[in-house]
Residue, then its C-alpha position, 0 to 999 in steps of 0.5 A: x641652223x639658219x632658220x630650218x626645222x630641226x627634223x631629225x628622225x626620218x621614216x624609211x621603207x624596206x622592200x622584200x629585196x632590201x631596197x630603202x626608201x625615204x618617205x620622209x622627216x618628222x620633228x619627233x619619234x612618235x611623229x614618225x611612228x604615226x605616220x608609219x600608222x597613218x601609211x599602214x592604214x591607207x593600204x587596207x587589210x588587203x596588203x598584209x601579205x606583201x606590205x612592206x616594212x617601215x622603219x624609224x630612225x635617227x639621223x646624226x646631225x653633220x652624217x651626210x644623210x641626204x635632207 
């Protein structure tokens, strides 16, 4: 691994268009579950109707995801 940290689950948001974007890495699923909490909150209660979906998920070692 020469010396990197293991991060494999990655948060990712969708759009209403089906756009996906990567927000980030995180060590473990419930790292990446409170950072998706930790984004829902700064939008405040005023984005509800558009806000957009976060999704977590597992990246495969040696899948070629982009890091």
């Amino acid at each position: 691994m020469n010396g990197s940290t293991l991060q494999p689950w990655q948060v990712v948001r969708e759009d209403e268009n089906g756009g996906r974007y990567r927000i980030g890495h995180c060590a473990t699923r419930a790292e990446a579950q409170r950072l998706i909490q930790r984004l829902r909150r700064g939008a405040g209660p005023e984005a509800v109707a558009g806000a957009p979906n976060y999704l977590v998920e597992r990246v495969e070692a040696g899948s070629g995801a982009p890091r």
